[in-house]
N, C-alpha and C positions, 0 to 999 in steps of 0.2 A: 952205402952204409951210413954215411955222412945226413942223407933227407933222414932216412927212418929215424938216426938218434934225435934228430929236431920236431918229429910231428908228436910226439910230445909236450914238448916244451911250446910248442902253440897251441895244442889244446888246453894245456895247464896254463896257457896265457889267457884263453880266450873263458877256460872255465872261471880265470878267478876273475876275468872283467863280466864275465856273466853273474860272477856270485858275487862281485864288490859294488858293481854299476847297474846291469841290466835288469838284475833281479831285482835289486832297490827301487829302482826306476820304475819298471813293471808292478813292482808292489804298491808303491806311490800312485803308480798313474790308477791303480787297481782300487787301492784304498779312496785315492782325490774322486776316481766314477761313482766309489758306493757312497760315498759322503755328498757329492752332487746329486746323487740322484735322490739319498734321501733325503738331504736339505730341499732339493726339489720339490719333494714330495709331501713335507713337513709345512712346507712355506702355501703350497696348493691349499692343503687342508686348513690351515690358518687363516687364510685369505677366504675361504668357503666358508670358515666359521664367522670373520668377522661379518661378511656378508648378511649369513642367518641372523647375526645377533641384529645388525642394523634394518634388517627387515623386518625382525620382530618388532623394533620400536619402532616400524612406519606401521603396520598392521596395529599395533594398539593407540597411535595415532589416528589411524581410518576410523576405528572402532568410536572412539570417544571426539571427534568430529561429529561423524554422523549422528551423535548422541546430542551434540551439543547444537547442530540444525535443527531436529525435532525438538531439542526446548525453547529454540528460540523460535522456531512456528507456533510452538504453544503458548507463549510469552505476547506474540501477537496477535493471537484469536483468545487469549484469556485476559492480558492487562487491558481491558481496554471496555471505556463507557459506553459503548454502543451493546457489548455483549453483557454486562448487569440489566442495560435499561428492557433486554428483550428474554434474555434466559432463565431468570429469577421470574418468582409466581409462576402464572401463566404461559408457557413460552410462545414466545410471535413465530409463527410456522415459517412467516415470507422471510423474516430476518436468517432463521434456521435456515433455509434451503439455498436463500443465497449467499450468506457468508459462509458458509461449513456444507452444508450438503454436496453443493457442486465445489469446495475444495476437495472432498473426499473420492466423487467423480476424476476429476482431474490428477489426483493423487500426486500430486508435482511434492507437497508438503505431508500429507497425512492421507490414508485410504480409510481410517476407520476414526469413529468418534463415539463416547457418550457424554452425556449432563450428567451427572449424578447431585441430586439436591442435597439440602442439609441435614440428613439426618441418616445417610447413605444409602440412599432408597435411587435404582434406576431411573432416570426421568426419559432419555429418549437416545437412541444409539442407530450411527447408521456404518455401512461398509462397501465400498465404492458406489455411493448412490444409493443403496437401497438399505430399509429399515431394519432393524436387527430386533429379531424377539425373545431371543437368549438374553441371560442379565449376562452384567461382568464378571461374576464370581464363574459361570459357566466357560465363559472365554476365555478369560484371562488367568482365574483360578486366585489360590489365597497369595499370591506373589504380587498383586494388587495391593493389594491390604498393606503387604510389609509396605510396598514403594512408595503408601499415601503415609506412614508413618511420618509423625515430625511435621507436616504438612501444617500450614498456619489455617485456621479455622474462624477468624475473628472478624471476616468481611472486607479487611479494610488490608492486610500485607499479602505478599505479595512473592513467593519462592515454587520452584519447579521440581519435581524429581523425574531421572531419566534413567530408563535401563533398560533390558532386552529379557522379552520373555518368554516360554514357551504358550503361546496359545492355540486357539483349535484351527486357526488359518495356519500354524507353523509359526519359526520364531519371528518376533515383530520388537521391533525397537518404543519402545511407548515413552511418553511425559505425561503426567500428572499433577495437577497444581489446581488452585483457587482460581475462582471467575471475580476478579477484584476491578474498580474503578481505574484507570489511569490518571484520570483528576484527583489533584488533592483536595479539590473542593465539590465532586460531586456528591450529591444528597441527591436522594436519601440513602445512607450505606447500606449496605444490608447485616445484619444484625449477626448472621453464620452463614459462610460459605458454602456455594455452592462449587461443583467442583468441576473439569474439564480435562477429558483423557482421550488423548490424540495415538494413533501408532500405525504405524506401516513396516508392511512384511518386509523382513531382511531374508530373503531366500537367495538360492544361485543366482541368481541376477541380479537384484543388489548386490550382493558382495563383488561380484563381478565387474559392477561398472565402480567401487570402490578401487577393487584392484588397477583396472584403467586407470583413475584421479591419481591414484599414489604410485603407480607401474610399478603395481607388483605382479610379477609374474605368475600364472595359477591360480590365483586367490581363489579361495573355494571353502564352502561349508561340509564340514564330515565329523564322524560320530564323535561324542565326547569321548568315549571311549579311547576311540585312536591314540596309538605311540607316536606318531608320525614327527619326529625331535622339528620339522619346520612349521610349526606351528603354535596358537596361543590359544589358553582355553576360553571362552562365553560361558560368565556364570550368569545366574539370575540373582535376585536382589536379595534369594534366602542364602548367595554363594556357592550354591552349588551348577555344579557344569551344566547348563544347556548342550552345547555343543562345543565346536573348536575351528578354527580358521586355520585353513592349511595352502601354501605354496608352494611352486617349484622353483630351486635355484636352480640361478642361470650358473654355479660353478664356476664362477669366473677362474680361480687359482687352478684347476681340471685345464680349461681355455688353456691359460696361459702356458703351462708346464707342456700338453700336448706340442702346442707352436713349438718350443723350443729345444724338447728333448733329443731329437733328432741330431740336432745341431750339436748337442753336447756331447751325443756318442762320438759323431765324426771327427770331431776337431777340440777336445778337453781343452787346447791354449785358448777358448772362447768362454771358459767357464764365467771368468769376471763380468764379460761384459751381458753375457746369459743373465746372471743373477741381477745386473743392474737394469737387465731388461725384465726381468720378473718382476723386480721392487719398483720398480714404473709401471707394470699393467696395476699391481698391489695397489699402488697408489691411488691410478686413477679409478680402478673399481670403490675404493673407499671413497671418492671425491662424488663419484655418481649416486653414492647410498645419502651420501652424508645431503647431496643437493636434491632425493627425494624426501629426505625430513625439511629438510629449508623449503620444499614447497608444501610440506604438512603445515608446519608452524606459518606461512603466507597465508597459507589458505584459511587457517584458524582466525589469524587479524585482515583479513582483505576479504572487496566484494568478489565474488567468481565472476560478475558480469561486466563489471568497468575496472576489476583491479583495483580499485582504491581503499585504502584502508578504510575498517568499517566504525563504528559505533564506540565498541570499546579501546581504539587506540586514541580517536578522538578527544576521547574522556583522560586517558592517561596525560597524552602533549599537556590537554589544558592543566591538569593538576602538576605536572613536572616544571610545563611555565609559571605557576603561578606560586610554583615552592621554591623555586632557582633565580625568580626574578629577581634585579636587581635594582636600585633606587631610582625611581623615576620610571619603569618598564613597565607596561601597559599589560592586558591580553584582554583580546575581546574573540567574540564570535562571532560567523556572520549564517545564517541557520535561510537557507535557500529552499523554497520550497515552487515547486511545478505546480501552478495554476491550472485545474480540469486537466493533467497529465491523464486520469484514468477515461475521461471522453478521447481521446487519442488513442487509449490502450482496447476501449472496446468498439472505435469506431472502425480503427487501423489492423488491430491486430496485435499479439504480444510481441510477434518477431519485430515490426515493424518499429513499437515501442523499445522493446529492448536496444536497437537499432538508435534512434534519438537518445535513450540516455547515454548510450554510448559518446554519441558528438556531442552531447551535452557534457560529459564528464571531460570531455578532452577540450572543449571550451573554456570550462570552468577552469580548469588546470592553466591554461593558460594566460585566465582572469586573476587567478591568485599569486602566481609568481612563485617565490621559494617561502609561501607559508602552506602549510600543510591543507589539502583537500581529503574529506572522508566523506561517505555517505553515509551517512546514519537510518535511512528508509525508503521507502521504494519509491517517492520523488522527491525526498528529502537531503540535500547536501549540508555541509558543514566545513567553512572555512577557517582555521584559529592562527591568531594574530598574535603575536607577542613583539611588541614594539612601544619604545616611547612617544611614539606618535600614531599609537593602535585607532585612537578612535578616528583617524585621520586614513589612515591605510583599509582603514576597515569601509570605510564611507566610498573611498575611493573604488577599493572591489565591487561596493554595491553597485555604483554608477557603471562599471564596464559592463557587469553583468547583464547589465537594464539593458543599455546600449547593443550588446552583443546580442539580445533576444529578440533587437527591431528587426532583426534580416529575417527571414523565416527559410525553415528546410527543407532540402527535396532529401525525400529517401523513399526509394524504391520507383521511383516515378512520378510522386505525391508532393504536393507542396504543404508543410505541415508550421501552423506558427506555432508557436509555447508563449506563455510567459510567466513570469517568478514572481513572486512577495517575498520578501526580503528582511529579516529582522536582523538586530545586531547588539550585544551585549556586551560591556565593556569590566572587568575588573582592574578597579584602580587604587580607592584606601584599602578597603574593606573587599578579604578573602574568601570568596565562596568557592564551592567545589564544584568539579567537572561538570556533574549533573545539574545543579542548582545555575552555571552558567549559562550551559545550554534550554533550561527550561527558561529564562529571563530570555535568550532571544528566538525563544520556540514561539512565547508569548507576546515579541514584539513582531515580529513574525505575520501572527494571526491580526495586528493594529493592521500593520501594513496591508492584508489583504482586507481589509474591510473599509478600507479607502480607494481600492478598484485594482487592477494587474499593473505588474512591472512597478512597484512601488517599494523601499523602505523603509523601516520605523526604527531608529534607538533607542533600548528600554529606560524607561524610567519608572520610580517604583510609582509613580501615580496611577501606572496601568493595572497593575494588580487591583488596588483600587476599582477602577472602573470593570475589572472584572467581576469583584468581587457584587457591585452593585448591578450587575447586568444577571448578576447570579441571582442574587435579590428581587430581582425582577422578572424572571423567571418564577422564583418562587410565588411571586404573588400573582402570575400571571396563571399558575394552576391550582392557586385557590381561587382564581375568580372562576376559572372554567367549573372547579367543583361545585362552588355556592352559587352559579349562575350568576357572576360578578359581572358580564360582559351584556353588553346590548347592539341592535341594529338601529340604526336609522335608514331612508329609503330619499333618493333622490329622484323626483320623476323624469321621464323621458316623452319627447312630444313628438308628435308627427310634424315636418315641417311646413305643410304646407296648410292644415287644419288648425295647427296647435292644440290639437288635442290630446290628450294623456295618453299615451300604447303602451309603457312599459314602466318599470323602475328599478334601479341600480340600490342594492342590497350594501352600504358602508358598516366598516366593523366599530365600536366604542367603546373604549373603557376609562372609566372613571377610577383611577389608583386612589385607594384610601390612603390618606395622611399626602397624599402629593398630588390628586390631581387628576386631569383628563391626563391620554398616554396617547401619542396619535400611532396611525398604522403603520408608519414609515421605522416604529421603531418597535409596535408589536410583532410585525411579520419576522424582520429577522431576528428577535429573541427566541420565539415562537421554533423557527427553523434549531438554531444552536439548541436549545432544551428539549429538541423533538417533542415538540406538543402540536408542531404545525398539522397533523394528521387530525388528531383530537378537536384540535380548534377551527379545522377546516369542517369536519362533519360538524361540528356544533354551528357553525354558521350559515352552511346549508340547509339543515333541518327547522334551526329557528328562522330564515327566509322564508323557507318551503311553507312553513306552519302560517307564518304571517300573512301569505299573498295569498293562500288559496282560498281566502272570499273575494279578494278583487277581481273578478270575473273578467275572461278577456285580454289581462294586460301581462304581458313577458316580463319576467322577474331575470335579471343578471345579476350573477354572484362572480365575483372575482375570485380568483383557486388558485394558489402558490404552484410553481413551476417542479418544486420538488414533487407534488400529487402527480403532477400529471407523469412524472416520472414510473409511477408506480404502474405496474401492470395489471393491479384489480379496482383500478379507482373508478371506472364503468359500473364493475359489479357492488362498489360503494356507493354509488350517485343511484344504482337503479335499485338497491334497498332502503334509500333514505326515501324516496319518491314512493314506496310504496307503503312506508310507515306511515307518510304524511298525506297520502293520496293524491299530492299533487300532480298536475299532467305534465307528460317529459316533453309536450309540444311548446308549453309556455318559459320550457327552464332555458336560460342562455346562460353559458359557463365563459368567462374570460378567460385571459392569458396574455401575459404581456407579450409585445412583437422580442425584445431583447434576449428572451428569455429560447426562444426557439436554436438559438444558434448552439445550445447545450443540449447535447444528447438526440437530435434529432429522431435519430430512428424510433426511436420510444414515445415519443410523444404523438409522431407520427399516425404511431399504433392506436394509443392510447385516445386520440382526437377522431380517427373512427370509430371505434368502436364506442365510443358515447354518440359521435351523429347514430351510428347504427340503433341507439336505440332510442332515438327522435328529438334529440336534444341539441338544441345550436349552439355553434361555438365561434365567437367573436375574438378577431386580434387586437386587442386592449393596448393604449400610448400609441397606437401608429405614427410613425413621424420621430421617433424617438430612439430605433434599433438601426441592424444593420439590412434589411431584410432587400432582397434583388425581385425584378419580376420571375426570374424561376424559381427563387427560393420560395417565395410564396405560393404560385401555380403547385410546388410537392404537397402541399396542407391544405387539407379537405376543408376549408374555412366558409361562415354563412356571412360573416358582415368586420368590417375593419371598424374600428370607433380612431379619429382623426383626433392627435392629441391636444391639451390648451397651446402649445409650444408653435402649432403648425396654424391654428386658429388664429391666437391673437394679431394682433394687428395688419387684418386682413382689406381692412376698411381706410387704412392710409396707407398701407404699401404693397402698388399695383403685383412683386412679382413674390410678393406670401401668397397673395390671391389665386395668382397663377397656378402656383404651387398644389394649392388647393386644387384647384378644378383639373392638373393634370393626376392628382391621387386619387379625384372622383372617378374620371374617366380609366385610370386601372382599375380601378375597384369595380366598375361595370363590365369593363371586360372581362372580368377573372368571376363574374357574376358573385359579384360581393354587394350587399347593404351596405350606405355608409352613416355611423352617425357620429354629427361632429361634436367634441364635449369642451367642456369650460366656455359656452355660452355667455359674454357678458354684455349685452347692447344690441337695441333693435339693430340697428347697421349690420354689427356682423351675423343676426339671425335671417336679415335680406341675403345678403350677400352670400351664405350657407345654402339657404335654401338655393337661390337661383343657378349655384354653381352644381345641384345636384342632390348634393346632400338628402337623403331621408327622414334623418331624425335630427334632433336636436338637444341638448341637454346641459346644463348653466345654471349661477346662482340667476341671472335676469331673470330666468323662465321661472323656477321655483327652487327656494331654499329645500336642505332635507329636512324630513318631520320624520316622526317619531308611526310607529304601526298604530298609535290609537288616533294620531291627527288624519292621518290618511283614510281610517275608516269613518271617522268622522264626517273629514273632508267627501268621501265617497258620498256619503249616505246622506248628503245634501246634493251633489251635484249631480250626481247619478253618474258618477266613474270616470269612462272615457269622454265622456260630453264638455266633462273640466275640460278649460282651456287656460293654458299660461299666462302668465302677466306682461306678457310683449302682446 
């Protein structure tokens, strides 16, 4: 009786710990799982949002990148004196096809182009390589028109605009701008721009290898249309939607919550540390967004091939130094520039080069020390200096640099040398800006290269000056070619053993009004800088050709700039000057100096057959003066070496010039070479010539040069080759 009255009072014990404790408890733990789960759940969705948000500003990052590479590819095929001197008027086809044609081929920077002149009329358009006969309003439509809106028209400034358009390839990323000078002092301007429109398709594969640069997952083009909330729209330049860029998130707050839920059913005393492992995946998924913007915003101020900062942060340092400096603190620049890097680039290979600037960039870094290294062009560096003892630090860099380019490089197998010119600009009273810094030692730069490799120059402003007069001189150098300002004189050439006249050497002359005779030594290279060397090459060909073809019998030699023969139709120019003038291509000898061979060989290579090929010989001019090897020479189809005054002179008192001599005849015969030796001055060394071998002869002893009326003169008394020299 006693159990029964108590099983009661334990269940009324047990129900009120069930109703005062267990229930609570159970309600708690009941309540604390739906509050975890949906704080769980709450915290996912948060973490996936900030995700999306942080991808969309990498995705409109990508976007206006790639916008900002095509303007600065058009920046560099539009600012620039080479593309006025040829695309305006007439356009030069060979310039066309090899600056822009095969970049468009190549499509690394643009797939499609056109000219559009000044009055917006089509001038020529092509799209990967091939000619396009559609205008641009057909392509591209009236969203051209807006994006040229604003555009400067005046010849002479100098702005871009960039956007994405729907055209008939699909959408393409385009720039638009003016074809303006890069010089502030080229002349002549042009009066109204012409203009230059660049664009390459942004289809699935662009975007795609976008998405790769910035790791966004999915990156993909879909209809403007689309709701799809992970995405940003692509408008065109009237604003309205082209299309939209869309990705998939990786979820990461999904990820996390998955891991851990498990764990939170089983064991609820784990919630804290659960949530502190949440707010740590949270974290580091925010830290991995946030460092694919840090590599947006890098990649906007840095090169993608050497990593170093580019152009525009350059410009910032120097303007931050030169506004923060303090009394006595210096900033200079030191503007490094790769000597024939681009002979390397088309001898070797782009990988190859890409390759060198590489160890060139990680050289230099550590020729500079802790002042800031940027590249500002494609073999262009840029060191800035801000120190009270800058022009001192800065001379100091020059010198490692020099130094550091004597060793030469193996990469790939290949032993490769470089070498730099070097200029260096100093601000010290007087505050000029970023650009105005680097253009002073862009300009000492160009001193130092024209004092030979591995050299540098400190600007001073007298250079401007001498620029400014070399400009001048130019000028006057294509008035003379216009008003036929320029003349020939002719030096003969003897046989050595007759002394009798065979040939004569074509000298170029000019008389500057108000200054003077100008010799060759300083028309040739003006001539080259103002690209008239083309102009002024045919013009002296033709006035030779004109001149010799009553001198019956005797070979005429004209010396021809190494830049010509660079050229790959300078055969098909030599054999239409010859047919204007009917002179015979048997009697024409083209020179070329031996130093000059060691740039670009393969081309010239070409180019020196294909002129023997059409019956015209070709002499290596200075021999004794280059670097040239017995194989190097054996590659080059050559008729006759001309032995220089340097190898000549004083052959007659020093037995082993002499020597010298007679072992460069004897390769010259082997390699079945002509030799004729020049700077002639003294029977002695005209014995001494002959007997070592020598063919020809040629010297003031023998004969002064005269003028094309003295020679027919002279002819038409002696009866030509019968003249014999004055030894």
């Amino acid at each position: 009786m006693a159990n029964t009255r108590q099983m009661p009072k334990l269940d009324q014990i047990m129900s009120r710990l069930a109703g005062r404790f267990v229930l609570p408890v159970a309600v708690v733990l009941v309540g604390a799982l739906a509050i975890v789960i949906v704080s769980l759940s709450e915290m996912a969705g948060e973490v996936n949002r900030i995700e999306d948000k942080l991808t969309a500003r990498s995705a409109e990052a990508a976007v206006q990148v790639t916008l900002r590479r095509i303007g600065q590819s058009h920046r560099d095929y539009a600012l620039w004196d080479d593309s006025v001197r040829n695309l305006y008027g007439e356009v030069n086809q060979d310039f066309l096809y090899d600056g822009f044609v095969t970049a468009s081929i190549d499509a690394v920077f643009f797939d499609s182009f056109f000219i559009i002149d000044e009055y917006g009329r089509d001038v020529v358009g092509y799209h990967f390589g091939d000619r396009l006969s559609e205008s641009t309003a057909d392509l591209y439509g009236p969203q051209l028109a807006e994006l040229m809106e604003g555009l400067p028209r005046d010849g002479v400034a100098y702005a871009v605009h960039t956007g994405i358009l729907q055209t008939q390839w699909g959408l393409a990323k385009v720039a638009v701008g003016p074809i303006v000078p890069f010089s502030e002092d080229y002349e002549p301007r042009p009066k109204a721009s012409r203009f230059l429109v660049v664009s390459q398709i942004l289809d699935q594969a662009a975007v795609a290898d976008l998405g790769t640069d910035f790791q966004i997952d999915g990156f993909a083009l879909t209809d403007p249309a689309s709701a799809n909330p992970r995405s940003i729209a692509v408008t065109d330049p009237f604003g309205n939607p082209v299309a939209r860029l869309e990705w998939v998130s990786r979820e990461l707050g999904n990820e996390a919550r998955a891991e851990i839920s498990p764990t939170v059913f089983v064991m609820l005393a784990l919630i804290c540390l659960v949530m502190i492992f949440l707010l740590f995946v949270a974290r580091r998924s925010v830290r991995e967004i946030e460092r694919k913007n840090e590599e947006a915003r890098h990649y906007a101020t840095h090169d993608e091939l050497t990593g170093l900062p580019n152009r525009s942060v350059a410009l910032t340092t120097i303007d931050d130094a030169i506004t923060k400096r303090e009394g006595g603190e210096k900033v200079a620049a030191v503007f490094v520039d790769l000597d024939r890097f681009k002979d390397v680039d088309d001898t070797y290979g782009h990988e190859t080069g890409n390759l060198l600037l590489r160890r060139l960039a990680t050289l230099f870094e550590e020729c500079a020390g802790n002042n800031l290294l940027a590249r500002v062009g494609g073999d262009e560096f840029v060191i800035v200096v801000a120190d009270r003892m800058a022009i001192e630090v800065a001379c100091s860099i020059g010198w490692k640099i020099i130094e550091a380019l004597a060793e030469p490089f193996t990469i790939g197998g290949r032993t490769i040398s470089i070498n730099a010119s070097i200029g260096i600009a100093v601000a010290d009273t007087i505050d000029p800006s970023g650009e105005e810094l680097l253009r002073r030692a862009d300009v000492a730069m160009d001193q130092a290269k024209q004092q030979g490799p591995n050299r540098f120059f400190v600007y001073e402003p007298f250079i401007d000056t001498v620029r400014h007069e070399r400009l001048e001189l130019a000028n006057d150098l294509r008035e003379a070619l216009r008003n036929d300002g320029l003349a020939l004189v002719y030096q003969p050439i003897f046989d050595a053993m007759t002394r009798e006249i065979v040939g004569v050497e074509a000298l170029l002359r000019w008389n500057r009004p108000l200054f003077g005779p100008v010799p060759p030594d300083i028309v040739i290279p003006v001539a080259e800088e103002a690209g008239l060397i083309d102009a002024l090459s045919r013009w002296t060909l033709r006035k030779a050709c004109a001149d010799a073809l009553g001198w019956d019998g005797l070979r005429l030699a004209v010396n021809i700039s190494t830049v010509q023969f660079r050229n790959p139709n300078f055969d098909t120019q030599v054999a239409g000057i010859l047919a204007e003038t009917g002179f015979p291509a048997r009697r024409l000898e083209i020179e070329i100096i031996e130093s000059e061979l060691l740039g670009r060989p393969d081309q010239i290579r070409r180019t020196i057959d294909a002129v023997r090929a059409r019956g015209i010989s070709v002499a290596l001019d200075d021999f004794g003066t280059g670097y040239s090897s017995i194989g190097y020479l054996r590659s080059f189809a050559l008729d006759k070496i001309k032995l220089d005054r340097s190898m000549v002179e004083g052959i007659d008192r020093d037995d082993q010039s002499l020597e010298l001599v007679r072992a460069s005849v004897i390769l010259a015969r082997a390699l079945d070479l002509r030799v004729t030796a020049e700077g002639v001055e003294s029977e002695s060394e005209a014995r001494l010539l002959r007997d070592a071998g020598c063919a020809e002869l040629q010297g003031w002893f023998l004969a002064e040069t005269a003028s094309p009326a003295e020679l027919d003169a002279l002819f038409a008394r002696g009866g030509g080759g019968a003249l014999t020299g004055t030894g």
